[in-house]
Each structure stands twice: as structure tokens, then as C-alpha cells.
N, C-alpha and C positions, 0 to 999 in steps of 0.2 A: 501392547507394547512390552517388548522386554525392561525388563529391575536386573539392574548391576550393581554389584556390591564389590568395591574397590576400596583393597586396604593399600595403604601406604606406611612405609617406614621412616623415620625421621634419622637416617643413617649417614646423613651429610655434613658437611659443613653447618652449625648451627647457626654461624653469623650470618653465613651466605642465606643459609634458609630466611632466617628472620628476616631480610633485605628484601628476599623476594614477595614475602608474606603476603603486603599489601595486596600488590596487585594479585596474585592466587585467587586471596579472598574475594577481588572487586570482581572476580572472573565467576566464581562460582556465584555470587548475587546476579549476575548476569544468567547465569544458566539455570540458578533458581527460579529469576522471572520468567523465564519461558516454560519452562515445566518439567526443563531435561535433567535440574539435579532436584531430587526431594529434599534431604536433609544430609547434612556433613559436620563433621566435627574433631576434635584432635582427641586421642584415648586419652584416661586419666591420668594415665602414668608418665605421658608426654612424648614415648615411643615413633609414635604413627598418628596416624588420621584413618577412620572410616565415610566413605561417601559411597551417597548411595545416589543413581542415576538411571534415569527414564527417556529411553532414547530407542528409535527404528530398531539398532540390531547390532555386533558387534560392532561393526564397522565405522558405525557411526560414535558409538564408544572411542575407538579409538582414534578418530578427528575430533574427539571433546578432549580425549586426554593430550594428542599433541600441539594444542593449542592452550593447553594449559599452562603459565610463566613456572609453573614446578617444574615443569618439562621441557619448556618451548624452546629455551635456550642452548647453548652450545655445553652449562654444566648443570646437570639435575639438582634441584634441592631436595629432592625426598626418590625413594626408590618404592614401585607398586608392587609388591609382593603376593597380590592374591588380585584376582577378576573372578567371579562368582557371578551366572546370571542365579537371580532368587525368587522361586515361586512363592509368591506374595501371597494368603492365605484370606478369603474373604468369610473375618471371622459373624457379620453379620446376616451370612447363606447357611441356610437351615442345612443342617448336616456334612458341613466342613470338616474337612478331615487332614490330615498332614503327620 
């Protein structure tokens, strides 16, 4: 299965953002138990967010992202600036290369 690497911008409204947070969050625990998001987190500098997600194929990216409450709504909280599929490197295979 495809690895997407979705950066996000924290270029909105921050009140609004914050409002929304919660549920964001409870969404990706949701997609984390099922196996479609790996790992997510906000950059250090509070800019953006990276997540990374494990799903069929664009497509299916993109019904995770517009069901996302960042998204879902009629005003964005955050803006996605980069979509990256990423070949994930299996550094435990003899002779791995990248």
C-alpha cells in the first residue's frame, strides 16, 4: 500500500483552528486504529503539521482528507501544502539502498 506524506499549514484563523482541534485529533485516533494514519504531529515551530498516512491509493487519501473536521467544514482550519507518496525504505533488507 501506498505512504503519503501530508504537510499542512497552520495559516488560518488560530482561534478557529484551536476550536476545531479536538475533533481533528479524535479523527486521526480513529484512522490511527485502523492503520490508515501512522504517525502525525504539529512541527516544532507551530507552523503546520506532518502526517503520514497508509491507505489503497490517492483517492482514498483524498476521502480521508475531506473527511477530515480541518477540512470538512464550509471554512478550513489549516491549508495542505504538499501530498508526497513516500517510498518507505526497509532498512532491515540486506542491501537497501535509497
Amino acid at each position: 500500500m501506498p505512504i503519503y506524506v501530508v504537510e499542512l499549514a497552520f495559516d488560518q484563523d488560530d482561534d478557529y483552528r484551536l476550536s476545531v482541534r479536538p475533533a481533528h485529533r479524535t479523527y486521526l485516533a480513529g484512522l490511527h486504529a485502523t492503520g490508515a494514519l501512522r504517525m502525525a504531529g504539529p512541527l516544532a515551530d507551530g507552523s503546520g503539521a506532518l502526517l503520514v498516512y497508509d491507505v489503497a491509493d490517492r483517492a482514498a487519501l483524498d476521502d480521508v482528507l475531506a473527511d477530515d473536521p480541518y477540512f470538512a467544514g464550509a471554512q478550513p482550519a489549516a491549508s495542505v501544502t504538499s501530498v508526497r507518496e513516500w517510498a518507505v525504505l526497509d532498512l532491515g533488507e540486506a542491501g537497501a539502498t535509497g
